[in-house]
C-alpha positions as CSV (number, residue, x, y, z in Angstrom):
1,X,46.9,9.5,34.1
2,X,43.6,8.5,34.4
3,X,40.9,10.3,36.5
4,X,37.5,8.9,37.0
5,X,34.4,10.3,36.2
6,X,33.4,11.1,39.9
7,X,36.4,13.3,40.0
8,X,36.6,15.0,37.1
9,X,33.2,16.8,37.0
10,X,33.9,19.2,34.2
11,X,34.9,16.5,31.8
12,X,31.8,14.3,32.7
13,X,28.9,16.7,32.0
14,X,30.8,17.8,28.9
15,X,30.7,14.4,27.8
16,X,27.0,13.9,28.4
17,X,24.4,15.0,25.8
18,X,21.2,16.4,27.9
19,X,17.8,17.1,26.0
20,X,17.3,19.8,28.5
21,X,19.9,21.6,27.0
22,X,18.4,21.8,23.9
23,X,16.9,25.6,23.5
24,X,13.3,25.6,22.3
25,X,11.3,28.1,20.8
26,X,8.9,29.1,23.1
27,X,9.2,33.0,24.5
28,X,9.2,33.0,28.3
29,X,8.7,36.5,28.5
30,X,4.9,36.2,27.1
31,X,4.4,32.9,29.1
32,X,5.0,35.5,32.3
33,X,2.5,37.6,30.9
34,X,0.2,35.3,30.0
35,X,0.2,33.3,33.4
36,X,-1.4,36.8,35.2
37,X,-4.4,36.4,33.1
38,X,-4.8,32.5,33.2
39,X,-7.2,31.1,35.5
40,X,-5.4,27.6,35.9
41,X,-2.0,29.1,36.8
42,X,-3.7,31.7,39.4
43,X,-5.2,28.6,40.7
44,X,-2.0,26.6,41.3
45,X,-1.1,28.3,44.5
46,X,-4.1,28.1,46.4
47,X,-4.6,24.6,45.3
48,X,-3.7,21.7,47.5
49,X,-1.3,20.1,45.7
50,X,2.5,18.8,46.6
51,X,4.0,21.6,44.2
52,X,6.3,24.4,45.5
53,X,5.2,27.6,43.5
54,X,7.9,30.3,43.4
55,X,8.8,33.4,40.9
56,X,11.4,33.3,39.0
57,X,13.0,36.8,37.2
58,X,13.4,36.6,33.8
59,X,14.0,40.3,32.0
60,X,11.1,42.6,33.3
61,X,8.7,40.1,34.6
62,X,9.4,37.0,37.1
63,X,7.7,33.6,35.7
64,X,5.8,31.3,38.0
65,X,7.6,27.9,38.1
66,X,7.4,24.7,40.6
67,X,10.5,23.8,41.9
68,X,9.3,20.3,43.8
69,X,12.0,18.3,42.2
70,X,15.0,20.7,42.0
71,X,14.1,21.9,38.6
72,X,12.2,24.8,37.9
73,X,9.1,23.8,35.8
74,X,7.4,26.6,34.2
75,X,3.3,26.7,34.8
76,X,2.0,27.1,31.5
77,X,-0.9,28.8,30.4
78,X,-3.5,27.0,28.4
79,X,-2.8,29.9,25.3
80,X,1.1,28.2,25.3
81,X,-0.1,24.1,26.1
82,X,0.0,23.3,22.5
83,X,3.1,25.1,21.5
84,X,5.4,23.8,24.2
85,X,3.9,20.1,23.3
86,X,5.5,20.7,19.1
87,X,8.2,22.3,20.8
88,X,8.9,19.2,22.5
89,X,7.8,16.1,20.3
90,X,8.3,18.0,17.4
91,X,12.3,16.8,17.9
92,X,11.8,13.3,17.3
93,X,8.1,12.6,17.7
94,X,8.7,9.9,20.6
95,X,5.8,8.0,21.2
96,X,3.5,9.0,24.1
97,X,4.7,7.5,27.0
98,X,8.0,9.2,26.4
99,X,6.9,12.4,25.6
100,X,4.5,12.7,28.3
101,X,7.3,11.8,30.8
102,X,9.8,15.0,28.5
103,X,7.2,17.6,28.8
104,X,6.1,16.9,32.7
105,X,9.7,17.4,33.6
106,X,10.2,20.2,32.6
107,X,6.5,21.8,32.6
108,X,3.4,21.7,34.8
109,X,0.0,22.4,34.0
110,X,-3.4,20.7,34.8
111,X,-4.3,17.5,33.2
112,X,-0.7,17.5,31.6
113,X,-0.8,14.1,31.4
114,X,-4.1,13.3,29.6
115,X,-4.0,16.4,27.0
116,X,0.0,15.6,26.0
117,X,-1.1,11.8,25.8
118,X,-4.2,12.7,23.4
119,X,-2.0,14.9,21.4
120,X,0.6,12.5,20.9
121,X,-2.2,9.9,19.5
122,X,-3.5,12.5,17.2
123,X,-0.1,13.9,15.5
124,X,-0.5,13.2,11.8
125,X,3.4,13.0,11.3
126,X,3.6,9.9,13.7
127,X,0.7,7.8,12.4
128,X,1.6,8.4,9.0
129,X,5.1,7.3,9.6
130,X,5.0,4.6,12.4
131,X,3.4,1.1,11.9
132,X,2.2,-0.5,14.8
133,X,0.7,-3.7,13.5
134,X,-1.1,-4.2,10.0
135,X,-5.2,-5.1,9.5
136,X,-5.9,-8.7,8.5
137,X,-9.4,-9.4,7.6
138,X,-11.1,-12.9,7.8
139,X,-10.7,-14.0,4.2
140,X,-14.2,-14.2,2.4
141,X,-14.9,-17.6,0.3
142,X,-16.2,-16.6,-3.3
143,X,-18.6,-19.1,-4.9
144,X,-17.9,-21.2,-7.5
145,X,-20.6,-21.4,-10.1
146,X,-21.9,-24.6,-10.9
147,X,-22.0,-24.1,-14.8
148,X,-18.4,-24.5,-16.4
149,X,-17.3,-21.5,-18.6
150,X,-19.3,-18.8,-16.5
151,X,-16.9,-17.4,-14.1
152,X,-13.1,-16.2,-15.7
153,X,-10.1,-15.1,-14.2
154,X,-8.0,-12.7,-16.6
155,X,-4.0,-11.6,-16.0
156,X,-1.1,-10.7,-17.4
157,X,2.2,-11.7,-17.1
158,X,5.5,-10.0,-17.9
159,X,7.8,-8.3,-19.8
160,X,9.7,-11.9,-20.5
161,X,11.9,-12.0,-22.7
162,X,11.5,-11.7,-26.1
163,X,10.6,-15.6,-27.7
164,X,9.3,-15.2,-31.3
165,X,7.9,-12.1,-30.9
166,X,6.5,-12.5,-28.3
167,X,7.1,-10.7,-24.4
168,X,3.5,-11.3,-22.7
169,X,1.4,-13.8,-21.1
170,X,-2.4,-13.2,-21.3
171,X,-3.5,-16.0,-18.4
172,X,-7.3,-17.2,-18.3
173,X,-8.7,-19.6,-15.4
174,X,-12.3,-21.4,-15.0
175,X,-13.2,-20.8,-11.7
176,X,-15.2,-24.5,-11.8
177,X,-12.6,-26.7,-13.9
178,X,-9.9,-24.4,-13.0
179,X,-8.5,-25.1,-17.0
180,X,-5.7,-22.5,-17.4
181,X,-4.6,-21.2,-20.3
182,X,-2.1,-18.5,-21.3
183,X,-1.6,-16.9,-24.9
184,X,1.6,-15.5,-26.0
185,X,1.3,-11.5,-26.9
186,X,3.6,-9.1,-28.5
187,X,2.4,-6.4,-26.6
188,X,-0.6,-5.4,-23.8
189,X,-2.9,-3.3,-25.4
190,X,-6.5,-3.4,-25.1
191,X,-7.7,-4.5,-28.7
192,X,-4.9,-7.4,-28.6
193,X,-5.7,-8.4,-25.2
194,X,-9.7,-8.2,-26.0
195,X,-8.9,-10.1,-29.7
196,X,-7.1,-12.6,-27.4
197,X,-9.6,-13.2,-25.5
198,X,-12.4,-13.4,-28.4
199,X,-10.1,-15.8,-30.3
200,X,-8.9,-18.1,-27.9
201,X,-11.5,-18.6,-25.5
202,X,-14.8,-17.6,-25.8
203,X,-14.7,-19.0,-29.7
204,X,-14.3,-22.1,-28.0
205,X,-15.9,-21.9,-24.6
206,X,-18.6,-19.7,-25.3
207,X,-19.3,-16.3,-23.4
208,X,-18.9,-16.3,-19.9
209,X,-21.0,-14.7,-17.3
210,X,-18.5,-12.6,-14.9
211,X,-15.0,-12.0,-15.4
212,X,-12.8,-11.3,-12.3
213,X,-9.4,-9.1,-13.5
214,X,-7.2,-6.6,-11.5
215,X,-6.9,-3.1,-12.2
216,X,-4.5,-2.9,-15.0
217,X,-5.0,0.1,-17.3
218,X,-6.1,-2.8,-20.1
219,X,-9.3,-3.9,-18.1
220,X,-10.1,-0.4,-16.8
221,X,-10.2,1.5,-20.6
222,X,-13.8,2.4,-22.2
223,X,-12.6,-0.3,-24.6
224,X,-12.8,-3.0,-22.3
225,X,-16.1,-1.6,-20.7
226,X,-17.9,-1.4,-24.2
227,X,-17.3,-5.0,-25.5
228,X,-17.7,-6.3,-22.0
229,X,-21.2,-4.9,-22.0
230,X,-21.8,-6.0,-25.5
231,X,-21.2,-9.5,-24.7
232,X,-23.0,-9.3,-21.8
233,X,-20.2,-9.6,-19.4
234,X,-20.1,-8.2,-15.5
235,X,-16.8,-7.4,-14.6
236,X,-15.4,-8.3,-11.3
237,X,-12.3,-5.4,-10.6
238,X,-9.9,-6.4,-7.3
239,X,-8.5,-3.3,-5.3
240,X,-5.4,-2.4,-6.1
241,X,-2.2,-3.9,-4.1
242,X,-4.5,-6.6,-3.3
243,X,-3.9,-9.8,-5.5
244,X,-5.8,-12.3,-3.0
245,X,-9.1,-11.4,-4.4
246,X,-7.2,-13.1,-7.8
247,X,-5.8,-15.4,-6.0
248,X,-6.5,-18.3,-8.1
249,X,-4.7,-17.2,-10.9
250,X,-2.0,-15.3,-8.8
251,X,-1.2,-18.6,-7.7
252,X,-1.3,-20.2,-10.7
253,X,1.6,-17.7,-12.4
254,X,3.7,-19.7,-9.9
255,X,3.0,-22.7,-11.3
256,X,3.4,-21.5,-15.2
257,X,6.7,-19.8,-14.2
258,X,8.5,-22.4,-12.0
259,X,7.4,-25.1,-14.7
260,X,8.4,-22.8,-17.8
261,X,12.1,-22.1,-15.7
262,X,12.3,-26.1,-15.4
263,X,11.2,-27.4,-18.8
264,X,13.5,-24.4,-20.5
265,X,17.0,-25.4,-22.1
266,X,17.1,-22.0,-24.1
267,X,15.5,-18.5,-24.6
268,X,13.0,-19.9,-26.3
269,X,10.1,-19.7,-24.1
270,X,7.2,-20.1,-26.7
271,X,7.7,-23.4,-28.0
272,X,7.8,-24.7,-24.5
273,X,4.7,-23.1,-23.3
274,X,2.0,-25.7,-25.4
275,X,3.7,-28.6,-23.6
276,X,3.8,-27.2,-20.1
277,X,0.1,-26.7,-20.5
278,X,-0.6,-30.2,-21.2
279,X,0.9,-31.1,-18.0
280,X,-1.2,-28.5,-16.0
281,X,-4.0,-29.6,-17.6
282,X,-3.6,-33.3,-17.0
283,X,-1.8,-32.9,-13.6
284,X,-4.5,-34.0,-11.0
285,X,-5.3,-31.6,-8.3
286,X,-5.5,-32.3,-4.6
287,X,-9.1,-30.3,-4.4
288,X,-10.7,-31.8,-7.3
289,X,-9.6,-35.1,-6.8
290,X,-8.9,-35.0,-10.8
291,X,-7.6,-32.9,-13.6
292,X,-8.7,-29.9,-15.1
293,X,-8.6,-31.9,-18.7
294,X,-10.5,-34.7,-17.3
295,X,-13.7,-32.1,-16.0
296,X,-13.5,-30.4,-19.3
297,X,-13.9,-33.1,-21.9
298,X,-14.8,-36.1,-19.7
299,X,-12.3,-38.4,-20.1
300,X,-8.1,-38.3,-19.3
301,X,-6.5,-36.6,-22.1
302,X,-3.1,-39.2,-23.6
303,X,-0.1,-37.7,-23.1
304,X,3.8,-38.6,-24.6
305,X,5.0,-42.1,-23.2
306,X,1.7,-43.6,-22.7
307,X,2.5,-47.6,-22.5
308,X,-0.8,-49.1,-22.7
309,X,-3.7,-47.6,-25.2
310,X,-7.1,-47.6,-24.0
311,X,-9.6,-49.5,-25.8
312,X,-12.0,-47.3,-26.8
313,X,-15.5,-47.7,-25.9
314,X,-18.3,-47.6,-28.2
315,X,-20.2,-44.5,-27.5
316,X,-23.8,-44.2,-27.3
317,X,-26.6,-41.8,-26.9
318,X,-27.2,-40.9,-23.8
319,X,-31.3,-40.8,-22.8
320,X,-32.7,-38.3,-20.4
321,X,-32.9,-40.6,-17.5
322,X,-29.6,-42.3,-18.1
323,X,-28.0,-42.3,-14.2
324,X,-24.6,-41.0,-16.0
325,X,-26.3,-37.6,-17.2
326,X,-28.3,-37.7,-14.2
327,X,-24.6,-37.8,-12.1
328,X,-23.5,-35.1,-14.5
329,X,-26.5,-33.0,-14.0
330,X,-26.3,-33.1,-10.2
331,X,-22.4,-32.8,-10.3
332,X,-21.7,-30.2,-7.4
333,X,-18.5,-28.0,-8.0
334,X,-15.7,-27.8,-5.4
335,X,-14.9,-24.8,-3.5
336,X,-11.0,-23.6,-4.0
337,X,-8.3,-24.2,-1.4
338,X,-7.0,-21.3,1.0
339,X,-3.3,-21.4,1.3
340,X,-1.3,-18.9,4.1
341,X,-3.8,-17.8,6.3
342,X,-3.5,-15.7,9.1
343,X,-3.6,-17.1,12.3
344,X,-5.2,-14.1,13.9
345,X,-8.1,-12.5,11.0
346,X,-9.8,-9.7,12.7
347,X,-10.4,-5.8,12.1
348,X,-9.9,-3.8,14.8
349,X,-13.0,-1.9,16.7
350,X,-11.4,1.6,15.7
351,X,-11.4,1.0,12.5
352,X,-14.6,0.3,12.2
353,X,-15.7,3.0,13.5
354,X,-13.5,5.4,12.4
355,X,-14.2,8.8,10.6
356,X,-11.1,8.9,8.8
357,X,-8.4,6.5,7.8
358,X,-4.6,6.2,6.7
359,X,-4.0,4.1,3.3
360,X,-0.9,2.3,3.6
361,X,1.0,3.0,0.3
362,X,2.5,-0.4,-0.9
363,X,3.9,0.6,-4.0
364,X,7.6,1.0,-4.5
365,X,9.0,3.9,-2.1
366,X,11.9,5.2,-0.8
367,X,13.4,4.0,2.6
368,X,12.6,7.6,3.6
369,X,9.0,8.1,2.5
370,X,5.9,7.8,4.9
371,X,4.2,4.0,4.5
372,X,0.6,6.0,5.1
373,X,-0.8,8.6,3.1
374,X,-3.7,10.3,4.3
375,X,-6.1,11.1,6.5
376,X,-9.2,10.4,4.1
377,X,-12.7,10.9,4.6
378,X,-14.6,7.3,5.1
379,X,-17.8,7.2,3.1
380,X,-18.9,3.7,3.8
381,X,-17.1,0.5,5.6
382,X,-17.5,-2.8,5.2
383,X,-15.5,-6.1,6.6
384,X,-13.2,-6.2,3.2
385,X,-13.7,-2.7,1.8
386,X,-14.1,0.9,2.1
387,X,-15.0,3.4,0.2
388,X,-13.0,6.5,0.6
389,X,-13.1,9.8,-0.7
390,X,-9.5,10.4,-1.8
391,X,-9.3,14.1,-3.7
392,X,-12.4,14.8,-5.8
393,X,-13.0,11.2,-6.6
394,X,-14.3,8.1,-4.6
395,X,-12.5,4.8,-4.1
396,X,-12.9,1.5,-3.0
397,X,-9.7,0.0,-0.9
398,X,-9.2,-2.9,0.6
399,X,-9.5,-2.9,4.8
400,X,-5.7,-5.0,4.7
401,X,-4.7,-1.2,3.8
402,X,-6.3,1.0,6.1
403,X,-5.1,2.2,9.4
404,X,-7.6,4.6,11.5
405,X,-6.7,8.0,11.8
406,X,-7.1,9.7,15.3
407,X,-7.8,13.1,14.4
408,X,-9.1,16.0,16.7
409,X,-13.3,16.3,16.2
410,X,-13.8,19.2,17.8
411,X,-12.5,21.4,14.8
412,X,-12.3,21.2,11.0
413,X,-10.1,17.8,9.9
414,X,-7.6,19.0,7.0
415,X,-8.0,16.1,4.6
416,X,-4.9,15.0,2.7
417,X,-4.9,14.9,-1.1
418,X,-3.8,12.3,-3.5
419,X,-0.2,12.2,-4.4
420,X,0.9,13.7,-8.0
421,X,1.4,11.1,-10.5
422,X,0.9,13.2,-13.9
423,X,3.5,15.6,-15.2
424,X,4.6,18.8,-13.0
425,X,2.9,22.3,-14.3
426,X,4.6,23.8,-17.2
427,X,5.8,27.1,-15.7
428,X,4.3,30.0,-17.7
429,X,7.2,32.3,-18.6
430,X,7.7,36.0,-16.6
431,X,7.1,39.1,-19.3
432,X,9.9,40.1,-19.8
433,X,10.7,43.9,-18.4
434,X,10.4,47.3,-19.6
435,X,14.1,48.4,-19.4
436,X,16.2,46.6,-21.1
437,X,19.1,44.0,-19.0
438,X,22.2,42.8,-20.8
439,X,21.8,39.7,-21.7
440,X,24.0,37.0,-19.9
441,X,27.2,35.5,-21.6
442,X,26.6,31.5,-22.9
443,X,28.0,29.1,-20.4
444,X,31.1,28.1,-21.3
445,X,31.4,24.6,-22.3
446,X,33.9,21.7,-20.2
447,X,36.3,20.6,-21.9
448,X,36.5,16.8,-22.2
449,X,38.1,14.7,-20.5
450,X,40.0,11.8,-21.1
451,X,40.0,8.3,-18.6
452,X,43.3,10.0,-16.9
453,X,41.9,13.1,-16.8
454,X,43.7,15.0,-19.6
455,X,41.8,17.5,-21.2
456,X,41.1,16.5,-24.8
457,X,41.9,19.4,-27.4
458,X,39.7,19.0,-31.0
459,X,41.3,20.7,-34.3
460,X,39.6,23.8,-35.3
461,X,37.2,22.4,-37.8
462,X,35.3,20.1,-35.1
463,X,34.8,22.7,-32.9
């Protein structure tokens, strides 16, 4: 037999989970006390206001509650405020409309509204765990030098799998020609990658001016720094978890890969990788109008299945004043394409201005873990960079990162430190007592088992 809901009272409010029914900690019997000494609650019923102040007994005392819409809302003292606000969003940290709307139902005090609002905005466990939207700066155009050779951009690619003893991919790109060129490794240490370098590129293209890498542990070692500033070089370091300042070469390990997968017929990656090279290098590009071949040496390079052979031209010396060097001389380099840009690119007046900031962590984390770490100090801002004081050391991080942190002002800002990534502590070992304890019997081993689950029995001399 069925009985609706209307009728059968008991069953429906059984049925219904109510947050109201949730006991919080707060102790009711100090609110009492605390509301005869609190100017705000003495205030309440002289005020003109539509409230209906009445006592309430609880134990020894009676507590002052309104009772304007049939439930009695305690008046709490400005010493209890903050506790019954974590008493209340400390449950699921709603967002502040919601728990504005949970504490003024069941609690009254002046300017609830405002103060539970501002708390709400400021409560660390929210903003490091919620994303409302994520920072997109106006992307920057870096120059491109006029002179060929003077301006690298340095990667690495892999592990891939082993191809004559090889598993990495040192990639170099002019920024002016943009001639690529990637050289096998067997491994990514800093004296191969910096011999790699020596031997394939500037022995042939001479030293170049700035080199533009990310932050790999290979381009930020003393070794790097030392022949770097032998040679003369100024190195050009992205932030990290932020490959569109190498974009041109980020892009270009698309290219190398989806060609490599397409050309392949085997594992063997390395004898492939000369001839995919050749058709980069020849491939014309829709920014330059031309190849990268053809701005290095001048002239188309022959590739396999050519039908007709040029005739070559006699070549002379060219004068000063000839109008070909003179084209040469005066020959403007192109900027680089943007590819994927926001439709929206602006930074957000907050963070600007703010004090401290949240760093979006975009490494690989658990579906649990907080996307923000923080709040850090801001030392200086910028419209692509901060730097930040994060621990003992300063760091500059890219805005695309950064979320502002609303933090209260008024009192000292508990700055968060850096997340652990060494080894934990060895723990130092207790001295051991004076009297002496028996020590404990060994664990006893578990048998082994077998796939059905018999226990397997060893003769005597293997045990």
């Amino acid at each position: 037999m069925h009985v609706s809901g209307k009728s059968n009272m008991v069953a429906d409010c059984l049925s219904r989970a109510a947050l109201s029914n949730v006991v919080l900690d707060i102790d009711y019997d100090a609110m009492a006390k605390a509301q005869k000494e609190d100017k705000d609650v003495k205030a309440f019923p002289t005020a003109i206001t539509c409230l209906r102040i009445m006592p309430f007994p609880i134990n020894n005392s009676s507590l002052l509650c309104d009772v304007s819409t049939g439930q009695p809302r305690p008046l709490v003292p400005q010493s209890f405020q903050r506790h019954v606000f974590e008493a209340i969003h400390n449950l699921a940290h709603p967002g502040r409309k919601a728990t504005v709307k949970l504490v003024s139902q069941r609690f009254v005090w002046h300017g609830l509204k405002k103060q539970v609002n501002q708390w709400a905005k400021e409560c660390l466990a929210c903003q490091q765990s919620k994303i409302q939207s994520h920072v997109h700066s106006q992307v920057v155009n870096i120059p491109v030098p006029a002179k060929r050779f003077s301006h690298l951009h340095i990667d690495l690619v892999g592990p891939l799998p082993p191809s004559e003893g090889f598993s990495h991919l040192m990639t170099i790109i002019d920024r002016t020609t943009r001639w690529p060129e990637a050289i096998p490794l067997n491994n990514t240490s800093t004296t191969n990658c910096a011999r790699a370098l020596i031997r394939h590129w500037i022995f042939r293209f001479g030293v170049p001016l700035d080199i533009t890498s990310d932050r790999g542990s290979q381009f930020m070692s003393t070794l790097w720094n030392e022949i770097s500033q032998q040679l003369g070089v100024k190195i050009h370091r992205t932030t990290a978890y932020h490959p569109q300042s190498n974009g041109l070469i980020e892009r270009f390990h698309r290219t190398l890969k989806a060609a490599l997968k397409a050309r392949l017929q085997g594992p063997n990656w390395a004898d492939e990788l000369p001839w995919v090279l050749l058709g980069l290098r020849t491939a014309p590009k829709e920014d330059l109008g031309t190849s990268a071949a053809e701005l290095v040496y001048g002239t188309p390079l022959s590739v396999p299945g050519e039908f007709i052979d040029p005739t070559p031209k006699p070549l002379h010396a060219c004068a000063p004043n000839d109008p070909f060097s003179t084209c040469v001389r005066n020959l403007s380099p192109l900027p680089t394409s943007h590819h994927g840009l926001p439709s929206s690119s602006s930074v957000p007046q907050a963070l600007r201005d703010a004090q401290f900031v949240f760093i979006r962590h975009d490494g690989h984390r658990g579906p649990l873990r907080r996307p923000y770490d923080g709040p850090f100090r801001v030392l200086a801002s910028g419209d692509k960079t901060f730097r930040i004081m994060v621990g003992s050391r300063e760091e500059v991080v890219s805005t695309d990162r950064l979320k502002a942190a609303h933090v209260d002002l008024t009192g000292p800002v508990t700055v968060a430190q850096p997340p652990r990534c060494a080894r934990p502590p060895l723990q130092q070992a207790e001295p051991a007592a004076e009297d002496k304890t028996p020590e404990p019997a060994p664990p006893r081993q578990q048998p082994c088992l077998t796939r059905s689950g018999r226990a397997v029995h060893l003769p005597p001399r293997f045990r």
